[in-house]
N, C-alpha and C positions, 0 to 999 in steps of 0.2 A: 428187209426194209421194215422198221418200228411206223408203225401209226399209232396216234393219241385216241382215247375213246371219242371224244368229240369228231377227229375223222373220220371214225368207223360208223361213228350215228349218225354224218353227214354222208356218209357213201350207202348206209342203208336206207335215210328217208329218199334219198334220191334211188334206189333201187324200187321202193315200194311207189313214188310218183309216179315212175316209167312203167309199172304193172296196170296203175290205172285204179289200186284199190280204193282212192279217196273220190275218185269222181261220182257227182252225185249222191255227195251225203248230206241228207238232212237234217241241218242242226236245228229245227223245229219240233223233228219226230220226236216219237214216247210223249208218256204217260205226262210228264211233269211240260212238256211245252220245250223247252230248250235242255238237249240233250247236247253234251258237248262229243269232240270229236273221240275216237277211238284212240287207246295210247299202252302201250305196252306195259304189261302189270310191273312191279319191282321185283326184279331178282332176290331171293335170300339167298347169300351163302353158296355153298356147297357145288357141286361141278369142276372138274380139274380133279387133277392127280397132286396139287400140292408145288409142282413143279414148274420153272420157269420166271420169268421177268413182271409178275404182279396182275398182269392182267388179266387173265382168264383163272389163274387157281382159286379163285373162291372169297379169296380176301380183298378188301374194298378200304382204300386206304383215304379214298375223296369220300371228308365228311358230307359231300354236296351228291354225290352219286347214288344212282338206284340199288335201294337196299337200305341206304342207311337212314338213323331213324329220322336226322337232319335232312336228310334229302327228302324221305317219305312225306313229311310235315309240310315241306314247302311245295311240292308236288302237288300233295291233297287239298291246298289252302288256294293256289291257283287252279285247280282242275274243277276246284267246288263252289268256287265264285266268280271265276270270270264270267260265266255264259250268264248269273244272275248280275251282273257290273252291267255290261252289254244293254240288257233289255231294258233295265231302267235309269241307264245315261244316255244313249243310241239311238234311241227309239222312242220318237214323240207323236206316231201316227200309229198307228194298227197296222196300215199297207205300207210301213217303209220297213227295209230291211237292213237290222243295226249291224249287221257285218260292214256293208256298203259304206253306211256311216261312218264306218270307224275309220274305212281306209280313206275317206275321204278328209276326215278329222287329221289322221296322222301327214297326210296330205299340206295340209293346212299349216300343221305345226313344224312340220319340216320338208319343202317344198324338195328337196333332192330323193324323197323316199319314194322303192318302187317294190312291190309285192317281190321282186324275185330275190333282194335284200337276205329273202330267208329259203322263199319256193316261189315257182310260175305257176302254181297249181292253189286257186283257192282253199277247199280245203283244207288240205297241208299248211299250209298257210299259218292258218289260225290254230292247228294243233301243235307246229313247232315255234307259234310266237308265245303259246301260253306254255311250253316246256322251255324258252329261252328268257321267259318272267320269272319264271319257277327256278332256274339255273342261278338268275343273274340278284332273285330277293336270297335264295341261299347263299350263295356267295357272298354276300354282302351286308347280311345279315338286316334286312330289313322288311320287317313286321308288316306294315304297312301297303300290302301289294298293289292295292287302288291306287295310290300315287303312282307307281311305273304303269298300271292301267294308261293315267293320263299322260304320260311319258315313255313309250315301254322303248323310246331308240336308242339309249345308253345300251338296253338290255340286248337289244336286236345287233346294234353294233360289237355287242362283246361276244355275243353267238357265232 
């Protein structure tokens, strides 16, 4: 039986939920105030014997996947501005918490949306919405990430 990378990243964040690694993560911690979630560095390259159906030999044929410099770019461009989007759209009290806000926002904007959409598990949550922003501006080729910010259910729906 073939599975798509997208299945196999979907049967692993759901392996890592069910471990429990994301419970009780602090996106407040460190040095800088908003620390975003944890996320698997980019593969380069290399691994495999060459051999087989494309997947695991080394070679990476989706300009949008990890590793590549197009994937890297849009990865790094979500991963280093969302949690700064957040605090200063989110967040107009000191004691309110702009995650809350957001889902209440998206809420708002599309009254069918429900956290499990992506994950039942808060933090996963928001670390595989800002990898399915980062999937959905590379594929699409679009610069401008703060728009799917304020929209990101196209993104979430193509996830």
């Amino acid at each position: 039986m073939k599975i798509t990378r997208k299945q196999l990243k979907k049967i692993l964040m759901r392996e890592f939920r069910d471990t429990g690694s994301y419970r009780n993560f602090d996106f407040g911690a460190g040095s800088g105030g908003s620390q975003i979630p944890p996320v698997e560095p980019p593969r380069r390259g290399g691994g495999g014997d060459g051999e087989g159906s494309g997947g695991f030999n080394g070679r990476n044929n989706n300009p949008c996947g990890f590793g590549s410099p197009k994937g890297d770019y849009y990865y790094d461009l979500v991963f280093n501005s969302f949690g700064t989007w957040m605090s200063s759209n989110m967040k107009s009290d000191p004691s309110e918490n702009e995650y809350d806000n957001y889902l209440n926002y998206l809420r708002s904007i599309y009254p069918e949306f429900t956290m499990d959409m992506i994950s039942e598990d808060y933090m996963e949550f928001f670390e595989l919405l800002m990898t399915a922003i980062a999937e959905y501006a590379c594929a699409n080729n679009i610069e401008d990430v703060e728009s799917i910010y304020r929209n990101p259910i196209p993104a979430i729906l193509d996830f």
